[in-house]
C-alpha positions as a Markdown table, in Angstrom:
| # | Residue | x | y | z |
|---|---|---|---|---|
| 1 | Unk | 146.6 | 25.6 | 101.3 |
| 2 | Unk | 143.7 | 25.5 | 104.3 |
| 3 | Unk | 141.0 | 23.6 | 104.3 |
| 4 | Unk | 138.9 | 26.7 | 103.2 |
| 5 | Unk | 141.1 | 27.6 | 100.3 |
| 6 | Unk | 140.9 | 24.4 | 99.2 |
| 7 | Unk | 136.7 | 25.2 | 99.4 |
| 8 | Unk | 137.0 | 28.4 | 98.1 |
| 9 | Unk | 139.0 | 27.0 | 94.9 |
| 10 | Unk | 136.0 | 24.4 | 94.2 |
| 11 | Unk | 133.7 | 26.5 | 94.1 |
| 12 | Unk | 132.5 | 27.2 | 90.7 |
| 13 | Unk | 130.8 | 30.5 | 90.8 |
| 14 | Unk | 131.7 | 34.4 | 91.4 |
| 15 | Unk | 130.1 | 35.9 | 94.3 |
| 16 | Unk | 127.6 | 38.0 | 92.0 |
| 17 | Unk | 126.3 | 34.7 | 90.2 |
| 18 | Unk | 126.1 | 33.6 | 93.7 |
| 19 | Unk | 124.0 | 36.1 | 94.8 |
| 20 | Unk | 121.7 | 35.9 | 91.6 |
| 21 | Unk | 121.5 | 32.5 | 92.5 |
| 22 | Unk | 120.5 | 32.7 | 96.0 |
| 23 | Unk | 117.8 | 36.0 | 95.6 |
| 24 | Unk | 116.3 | 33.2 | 93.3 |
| 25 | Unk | 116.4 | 30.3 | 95.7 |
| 26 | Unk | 115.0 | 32.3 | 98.6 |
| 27 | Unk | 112.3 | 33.5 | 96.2 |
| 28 | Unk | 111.4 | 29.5 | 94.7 |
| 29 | Unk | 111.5 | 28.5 | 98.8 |
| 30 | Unk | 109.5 | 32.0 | 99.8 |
| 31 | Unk | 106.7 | 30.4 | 97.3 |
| 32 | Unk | 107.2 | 26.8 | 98.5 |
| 33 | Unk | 108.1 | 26.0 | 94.9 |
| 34 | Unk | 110.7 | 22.5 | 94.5 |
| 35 | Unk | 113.1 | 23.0 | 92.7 |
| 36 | Unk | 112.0 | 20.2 | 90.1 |
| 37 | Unk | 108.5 | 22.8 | 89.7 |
| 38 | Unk | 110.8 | 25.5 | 89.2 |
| 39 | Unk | 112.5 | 23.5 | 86.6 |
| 40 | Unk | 109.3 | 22.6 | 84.8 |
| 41 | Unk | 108.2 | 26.2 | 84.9 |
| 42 | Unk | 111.2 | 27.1 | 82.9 |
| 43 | Unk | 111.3 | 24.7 | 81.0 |
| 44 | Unk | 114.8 | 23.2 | 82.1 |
| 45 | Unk | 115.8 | 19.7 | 83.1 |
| 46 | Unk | 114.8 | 18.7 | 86.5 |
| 47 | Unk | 118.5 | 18.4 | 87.7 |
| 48 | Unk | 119.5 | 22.2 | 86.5 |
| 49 | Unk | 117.8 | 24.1 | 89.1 |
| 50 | Unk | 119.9 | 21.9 | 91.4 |
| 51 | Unk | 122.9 | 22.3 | 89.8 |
| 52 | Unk | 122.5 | 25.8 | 89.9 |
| 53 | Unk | 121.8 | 26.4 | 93.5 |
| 54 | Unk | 124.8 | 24.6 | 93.9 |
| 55 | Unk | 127.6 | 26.8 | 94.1 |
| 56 | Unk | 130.4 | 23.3 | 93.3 |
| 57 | Unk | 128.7 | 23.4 | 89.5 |
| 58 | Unk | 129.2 | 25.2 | 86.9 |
| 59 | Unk | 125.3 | 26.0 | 86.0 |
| 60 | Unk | 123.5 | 29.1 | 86.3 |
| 61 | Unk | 121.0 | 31.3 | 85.1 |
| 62 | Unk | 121.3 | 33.5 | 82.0 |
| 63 | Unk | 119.3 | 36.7 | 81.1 |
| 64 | Unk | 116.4 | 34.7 | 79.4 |
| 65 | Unk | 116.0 | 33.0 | 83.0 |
| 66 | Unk | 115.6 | 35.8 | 85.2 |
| 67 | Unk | 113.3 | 37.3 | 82.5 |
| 68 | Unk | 111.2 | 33.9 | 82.6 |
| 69 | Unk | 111.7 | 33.9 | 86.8 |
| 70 | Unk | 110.9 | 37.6 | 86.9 |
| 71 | Unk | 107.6 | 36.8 | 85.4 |
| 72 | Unk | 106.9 | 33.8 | 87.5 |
| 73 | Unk | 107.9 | 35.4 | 90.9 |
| 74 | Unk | 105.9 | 38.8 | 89.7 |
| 75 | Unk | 108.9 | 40.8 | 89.9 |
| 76 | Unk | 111.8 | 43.0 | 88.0 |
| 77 | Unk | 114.6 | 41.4 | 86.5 |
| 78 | Unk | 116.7 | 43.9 | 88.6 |
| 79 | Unk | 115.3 | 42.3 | 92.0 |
| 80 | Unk | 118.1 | 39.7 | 91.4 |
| 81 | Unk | 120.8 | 42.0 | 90.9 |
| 82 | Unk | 122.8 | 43.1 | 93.9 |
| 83 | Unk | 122.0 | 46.6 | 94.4 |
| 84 | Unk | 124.1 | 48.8 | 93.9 |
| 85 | Unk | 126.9 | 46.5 | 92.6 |
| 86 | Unk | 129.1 | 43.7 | 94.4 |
| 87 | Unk | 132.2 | 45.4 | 95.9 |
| 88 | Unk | 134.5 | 42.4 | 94.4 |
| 89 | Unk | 136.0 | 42.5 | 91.2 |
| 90 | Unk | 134.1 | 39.7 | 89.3 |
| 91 | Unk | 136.2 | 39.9 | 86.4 |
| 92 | Unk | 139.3 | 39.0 | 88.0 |
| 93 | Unk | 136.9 | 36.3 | 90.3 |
| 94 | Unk | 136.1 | 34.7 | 87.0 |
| 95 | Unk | 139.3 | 34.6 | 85.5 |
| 96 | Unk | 140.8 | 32.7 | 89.2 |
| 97 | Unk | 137.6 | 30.3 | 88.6 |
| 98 | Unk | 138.2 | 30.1 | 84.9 |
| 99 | Unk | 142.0 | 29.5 | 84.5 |
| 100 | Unk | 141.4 | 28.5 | 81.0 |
| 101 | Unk | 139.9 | 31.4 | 79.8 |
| 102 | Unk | 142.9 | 33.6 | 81.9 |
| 103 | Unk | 145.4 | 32.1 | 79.9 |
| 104 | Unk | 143.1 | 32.4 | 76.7 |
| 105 | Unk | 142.4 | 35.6 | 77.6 |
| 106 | Unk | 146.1 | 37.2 | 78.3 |
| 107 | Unk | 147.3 | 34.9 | 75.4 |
| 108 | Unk | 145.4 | 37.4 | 73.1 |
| 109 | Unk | 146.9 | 40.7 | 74.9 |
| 110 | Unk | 150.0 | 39.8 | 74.4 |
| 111 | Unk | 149.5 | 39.0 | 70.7 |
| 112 | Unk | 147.5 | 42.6 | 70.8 |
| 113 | Unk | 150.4 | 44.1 | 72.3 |
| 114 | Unk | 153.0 | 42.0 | 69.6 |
| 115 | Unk | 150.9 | 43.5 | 67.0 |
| 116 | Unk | 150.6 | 46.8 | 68.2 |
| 117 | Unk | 154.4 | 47.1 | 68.6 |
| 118 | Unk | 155.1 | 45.6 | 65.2 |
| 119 | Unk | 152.7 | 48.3 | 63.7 |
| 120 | Unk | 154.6 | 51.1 | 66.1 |
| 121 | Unk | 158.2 | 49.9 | 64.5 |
| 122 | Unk | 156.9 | 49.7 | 60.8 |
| 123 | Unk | 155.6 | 53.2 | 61.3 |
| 124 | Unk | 159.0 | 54.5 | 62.6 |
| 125 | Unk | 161.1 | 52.7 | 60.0 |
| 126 | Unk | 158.3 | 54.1 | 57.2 |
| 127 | Unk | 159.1 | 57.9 | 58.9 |
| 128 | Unk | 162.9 | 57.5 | 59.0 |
| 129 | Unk | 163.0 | 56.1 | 55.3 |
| 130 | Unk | 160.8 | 59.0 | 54.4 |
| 131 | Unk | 163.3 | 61.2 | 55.8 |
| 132 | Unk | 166.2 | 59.8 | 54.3 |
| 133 | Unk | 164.7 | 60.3 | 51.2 |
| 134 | Unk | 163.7 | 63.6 | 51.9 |
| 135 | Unk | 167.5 | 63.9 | 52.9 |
| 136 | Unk | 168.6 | 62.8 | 49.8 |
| 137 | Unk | 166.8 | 64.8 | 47.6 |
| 138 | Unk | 167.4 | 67.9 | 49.3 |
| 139 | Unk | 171.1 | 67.4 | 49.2 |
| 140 | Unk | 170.6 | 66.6 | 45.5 |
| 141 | Unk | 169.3 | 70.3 | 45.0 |
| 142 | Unk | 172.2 | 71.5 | 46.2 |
């Protein structure tokens, strides 16, 4: 692995919480706010602005924080958002960052897809006994 591999690996956010992240940073900097006044503003911990501008933590803003920086940057919430959309996938960047969650997450499709062909079998052995019966009465007509 290359040095910037290894970088890429560490760091701890997808490229559209990065971009969130950073439309906010250049706005707190364009209004020569610290980021310990930002903090106070939203009423967060002086260290979580911090942590969130940098991209090696795991912090970041939720949807109640852009609402609350929205208000104090007199803006739209949607002014953080990349516009149109971030070309990536940021699904499958989160899962790569999150290898946790992957394994959580493809530990349940498989059990979905278990189930689902458990289900599929039942219902064919249900049809063929249904027929056999069937079978067997008609033959007892005869």
């Amino acid at each position: 692995m290359t040095a910037t591999q290894d970088i890429i690996k560490e760091i701890k956010k997808t490229e559209i919480e990065l971009s969130v992240i950073n439309k906010v940073k250049e706005l707190r900097k364009a209004a020569k706010m610290s980021q310990r006044k930002l903090a106070m503003e939203l009423r967060l911990s002086s260290t979580y602005v911090n942590r969130a501008e940098n991209p090696f933590s795991r912090a970041k803003y939720n949807l109640n924080h852009l609402n609350e920086l929205a208000k104090i940057f007199n803006c739209s919430i949607a002014d953080f958002i990349p516009n149109p959309f971030v070309q990536k996938d940021t699904i499958e960047e989160y899962m790569d960052i999150h290898p946790k969650l992957r394994a959580k997450y493809e530990k349940m499709i498989k059990n979905m897809e278990e189930k689902a062909q458990k289900e599929r079998e039942a219902k064919e052995k249900t049809k063929k006994e249904k027929a056999a019966m069937k079978k067997k009465a008609t033959s007892k007509k005869k």
